[in-house]
C-alpha positions as CSV (number, residue, x, y, z in Angstrom):
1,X,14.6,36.7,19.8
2,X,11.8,37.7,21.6
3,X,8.3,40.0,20.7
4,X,10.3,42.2,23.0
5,X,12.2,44.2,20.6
6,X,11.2,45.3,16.9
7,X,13.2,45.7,14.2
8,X,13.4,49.3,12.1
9,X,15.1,50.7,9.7
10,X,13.9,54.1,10.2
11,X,12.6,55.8,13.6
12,X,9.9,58.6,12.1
13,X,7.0,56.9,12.0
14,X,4.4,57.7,14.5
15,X,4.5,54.6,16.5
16,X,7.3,56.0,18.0
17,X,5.5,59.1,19.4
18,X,4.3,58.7,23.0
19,X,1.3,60.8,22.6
20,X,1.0,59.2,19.3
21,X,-0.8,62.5,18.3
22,X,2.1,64.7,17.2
23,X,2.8,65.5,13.6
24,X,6.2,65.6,12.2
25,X,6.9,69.0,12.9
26,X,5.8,68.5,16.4
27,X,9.5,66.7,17.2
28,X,11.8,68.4,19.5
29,X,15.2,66.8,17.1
30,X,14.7,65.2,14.2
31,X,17.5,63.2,12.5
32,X,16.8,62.3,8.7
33,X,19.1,60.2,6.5
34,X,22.3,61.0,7.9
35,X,25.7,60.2,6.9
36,X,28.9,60.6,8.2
37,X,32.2,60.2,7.1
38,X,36.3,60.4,9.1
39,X,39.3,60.6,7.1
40,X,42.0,58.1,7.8
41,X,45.1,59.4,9.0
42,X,48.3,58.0,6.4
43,X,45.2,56.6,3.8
44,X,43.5,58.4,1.1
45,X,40.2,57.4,1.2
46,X,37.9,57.9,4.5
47,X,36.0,55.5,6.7
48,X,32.2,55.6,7.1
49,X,30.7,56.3,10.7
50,X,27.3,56.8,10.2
51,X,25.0,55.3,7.2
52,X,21.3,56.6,6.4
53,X,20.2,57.3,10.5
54,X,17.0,58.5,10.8
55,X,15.5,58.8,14.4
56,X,13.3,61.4,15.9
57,X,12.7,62.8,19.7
58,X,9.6,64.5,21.3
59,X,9.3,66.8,23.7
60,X,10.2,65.8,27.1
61,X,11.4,61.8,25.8
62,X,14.4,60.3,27.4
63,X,16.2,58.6,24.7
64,X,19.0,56.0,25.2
65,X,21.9,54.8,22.4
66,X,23.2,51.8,22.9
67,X,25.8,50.1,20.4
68,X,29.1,48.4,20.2
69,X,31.8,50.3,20.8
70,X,33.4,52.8,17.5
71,X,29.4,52.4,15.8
72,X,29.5,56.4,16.0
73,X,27.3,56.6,18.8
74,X,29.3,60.2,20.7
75,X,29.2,61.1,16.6
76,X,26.1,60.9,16.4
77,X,25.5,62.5,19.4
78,X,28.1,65.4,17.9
79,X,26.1,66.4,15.1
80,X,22.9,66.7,17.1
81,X,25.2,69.2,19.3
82,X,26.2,71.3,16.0
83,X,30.1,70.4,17.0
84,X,30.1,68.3,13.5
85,X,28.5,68.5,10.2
86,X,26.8,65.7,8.6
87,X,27.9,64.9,5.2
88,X,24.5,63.6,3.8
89,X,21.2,63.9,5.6
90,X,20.3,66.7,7.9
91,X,19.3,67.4,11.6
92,X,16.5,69.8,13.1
93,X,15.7,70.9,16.2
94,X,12.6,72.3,16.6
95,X,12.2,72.2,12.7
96,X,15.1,74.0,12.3
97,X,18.5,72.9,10.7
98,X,21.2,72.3,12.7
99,X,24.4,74.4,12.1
100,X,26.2,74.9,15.4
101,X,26.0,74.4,18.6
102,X,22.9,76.4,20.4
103,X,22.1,78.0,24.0
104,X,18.9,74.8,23.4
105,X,20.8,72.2,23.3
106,X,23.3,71.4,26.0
107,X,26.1,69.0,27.0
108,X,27.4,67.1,29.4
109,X,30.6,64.5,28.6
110,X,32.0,61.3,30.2
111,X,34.4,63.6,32.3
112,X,33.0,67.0,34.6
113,X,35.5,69.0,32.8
114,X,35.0,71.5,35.8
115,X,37.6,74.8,35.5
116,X,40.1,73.5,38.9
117,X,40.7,77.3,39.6
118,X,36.4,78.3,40.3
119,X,34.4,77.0,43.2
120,X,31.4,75.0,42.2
121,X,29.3,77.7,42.2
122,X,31.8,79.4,39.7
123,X,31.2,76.6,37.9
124,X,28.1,76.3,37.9
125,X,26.9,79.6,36.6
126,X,30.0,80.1,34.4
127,X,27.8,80.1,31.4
128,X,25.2,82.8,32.0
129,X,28.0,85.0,33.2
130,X,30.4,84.6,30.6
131,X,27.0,85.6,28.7
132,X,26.7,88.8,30.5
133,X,23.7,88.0,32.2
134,X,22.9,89.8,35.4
135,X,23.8,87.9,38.5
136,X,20.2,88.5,39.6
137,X,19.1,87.0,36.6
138,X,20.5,83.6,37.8
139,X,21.8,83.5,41.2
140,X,18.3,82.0,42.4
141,X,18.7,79.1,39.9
142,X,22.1,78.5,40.5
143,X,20.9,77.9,44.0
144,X,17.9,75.7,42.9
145,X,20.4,73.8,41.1
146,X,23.0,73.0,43.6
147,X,19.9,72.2,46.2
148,X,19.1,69.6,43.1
149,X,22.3,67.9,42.6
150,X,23.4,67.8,46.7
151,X,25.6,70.1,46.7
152,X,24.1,73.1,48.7
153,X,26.9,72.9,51.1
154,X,29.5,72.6,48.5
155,X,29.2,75.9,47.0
156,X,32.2,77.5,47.9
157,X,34.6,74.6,47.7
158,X,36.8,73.8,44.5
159,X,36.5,70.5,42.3
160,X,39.7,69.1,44.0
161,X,38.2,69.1,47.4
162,X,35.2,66.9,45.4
163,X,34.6,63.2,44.9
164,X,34.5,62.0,41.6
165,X,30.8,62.1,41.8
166,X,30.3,65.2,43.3
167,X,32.2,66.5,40.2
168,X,29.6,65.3,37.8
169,X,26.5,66.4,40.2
170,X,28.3,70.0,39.5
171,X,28.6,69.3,35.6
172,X,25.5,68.7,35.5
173,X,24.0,71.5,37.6
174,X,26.3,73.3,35.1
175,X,24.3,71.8,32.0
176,X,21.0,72.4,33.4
177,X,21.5,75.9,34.7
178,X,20.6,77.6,31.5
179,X,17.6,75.8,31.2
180,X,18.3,74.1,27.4
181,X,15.3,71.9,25.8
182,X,18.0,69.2,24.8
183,X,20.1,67.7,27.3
184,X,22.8,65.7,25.2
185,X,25.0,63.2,27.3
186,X,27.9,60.9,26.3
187,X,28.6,58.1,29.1
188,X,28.3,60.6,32.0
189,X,28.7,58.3,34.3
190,X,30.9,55.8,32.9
191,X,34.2,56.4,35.4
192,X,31.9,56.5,38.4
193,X,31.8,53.4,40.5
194,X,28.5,51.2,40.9
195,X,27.1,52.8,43.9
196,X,27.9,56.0,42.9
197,X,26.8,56.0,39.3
198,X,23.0,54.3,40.1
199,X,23.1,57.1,42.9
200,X,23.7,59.6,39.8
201,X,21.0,57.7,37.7
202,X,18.2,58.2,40.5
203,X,19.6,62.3,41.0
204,X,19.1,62.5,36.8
205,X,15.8,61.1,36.6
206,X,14.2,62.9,39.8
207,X,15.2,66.5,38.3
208,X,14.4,65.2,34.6
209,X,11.0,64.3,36.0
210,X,11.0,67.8,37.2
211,X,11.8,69.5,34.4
212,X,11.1,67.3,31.3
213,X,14.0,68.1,29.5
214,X,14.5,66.4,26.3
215,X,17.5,64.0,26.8
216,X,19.9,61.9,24.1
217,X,21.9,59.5,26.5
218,X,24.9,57.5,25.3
219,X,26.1,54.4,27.2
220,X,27.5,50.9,27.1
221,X,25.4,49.8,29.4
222,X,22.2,48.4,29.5
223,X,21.1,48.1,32.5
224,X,21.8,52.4,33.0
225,X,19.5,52.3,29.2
226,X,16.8,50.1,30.7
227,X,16.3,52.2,33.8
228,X,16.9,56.0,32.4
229,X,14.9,55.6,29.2
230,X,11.7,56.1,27.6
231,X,13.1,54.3,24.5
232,X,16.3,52.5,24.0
233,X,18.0,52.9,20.2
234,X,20.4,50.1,19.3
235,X,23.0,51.1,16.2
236,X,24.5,48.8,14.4
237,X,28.7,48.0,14.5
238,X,30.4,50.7,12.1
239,X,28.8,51.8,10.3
240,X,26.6,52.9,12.6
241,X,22.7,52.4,11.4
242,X,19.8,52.2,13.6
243,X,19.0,48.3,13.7
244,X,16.4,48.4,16.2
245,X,14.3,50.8,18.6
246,X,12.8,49.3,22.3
247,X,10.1,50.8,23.7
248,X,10.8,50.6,27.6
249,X,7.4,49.6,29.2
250,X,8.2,49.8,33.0
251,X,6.2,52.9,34.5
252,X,8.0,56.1,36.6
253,X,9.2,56.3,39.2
254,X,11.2,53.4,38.8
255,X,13.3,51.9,41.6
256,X,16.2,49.8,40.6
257,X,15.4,47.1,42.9
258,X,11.6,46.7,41.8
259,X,13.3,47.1,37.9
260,X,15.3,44.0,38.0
261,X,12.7,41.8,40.3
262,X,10.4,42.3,36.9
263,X,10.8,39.4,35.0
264,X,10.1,41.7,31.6
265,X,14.1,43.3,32.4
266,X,15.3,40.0,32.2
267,X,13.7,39.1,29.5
268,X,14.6,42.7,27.5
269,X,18.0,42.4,29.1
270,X,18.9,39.3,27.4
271,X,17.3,39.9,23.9
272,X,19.5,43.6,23.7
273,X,22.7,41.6,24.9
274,X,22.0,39.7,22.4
275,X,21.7,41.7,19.8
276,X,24.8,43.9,21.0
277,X,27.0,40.6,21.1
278,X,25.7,39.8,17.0
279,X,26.9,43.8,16.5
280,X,30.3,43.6,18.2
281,X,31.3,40.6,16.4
282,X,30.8,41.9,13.6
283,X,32.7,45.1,14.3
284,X,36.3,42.5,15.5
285,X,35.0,40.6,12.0
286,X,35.8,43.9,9.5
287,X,38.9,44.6,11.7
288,X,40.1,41.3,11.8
289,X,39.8,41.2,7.7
């Protein structure tokens, strides 16, 4: 293993802080000792997702989880939402806890779960209106929005008439529109094709350059972690700890092509794949016994 990666066990030390300047309380989500637990359907006891995770985000940090898959990394990513409840531990934002899901913190999940009947716009600005916000209010950022994500011209057609990418440019307008401080994102573009999906990578970094958005990204793939992210968090097979933390030294803007000319993404490329190959044995290990 290389000097690349460093092993934690906890992520709230302030090495991890960019700025490395910010107290505690300064963190935009902060994640301390949590535990999480499923019951198993036709068995009495339950099964442990999640053991003792600590990890912390700034403001404005790009975040990646990577793990094998089942190492509760979309449950993880469901608590810092406030759609689940942690059964040890707790979770802030902003130094408060986290009970429910809030207007800061928004989502966006492996499938545009668009409304078929609405045009994009519709779509788009469904949130502020089912709020009861004044069409003046957001009609100008709902614009902004759809100029972001390339789909200016697309405003009055319905998600059928879309590609699948074009669906999840509109999801994510969606997410954005009501300007949250958390952006929280399981595998967005894990159905997309290749072309597609790096074109979707380059839309999401240009507007979160724009808008420094706090972001939690979940994916399988590393490559997609090695290019979105400030810092890439590796979790263990179930259950899901943090094993180790990677600080991803290649500057912004980053162009794909220059990324993987750079002999340091090999070399970071190959330690991580490593790592997740130790993890997902491991996970076919406990099932297999």
């Amino acid at each position: 293993m290389s000097a690349h990666l460093h092993t934690t066990t906890r992520s709230s030390g302030g090495h991890h802080d960019r700025d490395h300047g910010h107290s505690q309380s300064h963190s935009r989500i902060q994640i301390q000792g949590v535990h999480k637990h499923f019951a198993q359907p036709g068995k009495g006891d339950s099964q442990q997702v999640l053991s003792d995770v600590s990890l912390e985000l700034q403001h404005g940090e790009f975040v990646c989880l990577l793990g094998a898959s089942g190492c509760g990394k979309s449950t993880l990513l469901n608590l810092v939402a406030g759609f689940e409840q942690p059964d040890g531990g707790r979770l802030l934002c902003d130094g408060r806890p986290i009970t429910g899901p809030g207007p800061e913190r928004g989502m966006v999940f492996q499938q545009p779960t668009l409304f078929p009947w609405l045009t994009v716009r519709q779509n788009v600005d469904f949130g502020p209106r089912m709020a009861g916000q004044r069409a003046a209010d957001y009609a100008a950022r709902a614009d902004e929005f759809l100029r972001l994500v390339g789909l200016a011209d697309f405003a009055d057609h319905h998600p059928w008439q879309l590609s699948g990418g074009m669906r999840q440019r509109a999801a994510l307008a969606r997410a954005w529109l009501p300007e949250p401080e958390i952006l929280l994102m399981d595998e967005p573009f894990g159905a997309l094709d290749a072309q597609t999906r790096l074109a979707m990578q380059e839309l999401l970094t240009g507007i979160w350059q724009q808008k420094r958005t706090t972001i939690l990204f979940v994916t399988h793939d590393v490559d997609e972690a090695l290019f979105l992210a400030d810092r890439v968090v590796i979790l263990s097979s179930r259950p899901g700890r943090i094993r180790q933390e990677l600080q991803v030294p290649f500057e912004r803007p980053r162009s794909f092509e220059d990324l993987v000319a750079d002999p340091r993404f090999g070399a970071l490329k190959r330690d991580i794949l490593h790592v997740l190959r130790e993890e997902a044995a491991k996970s076919l290990q406990s099932v297999a016994a």
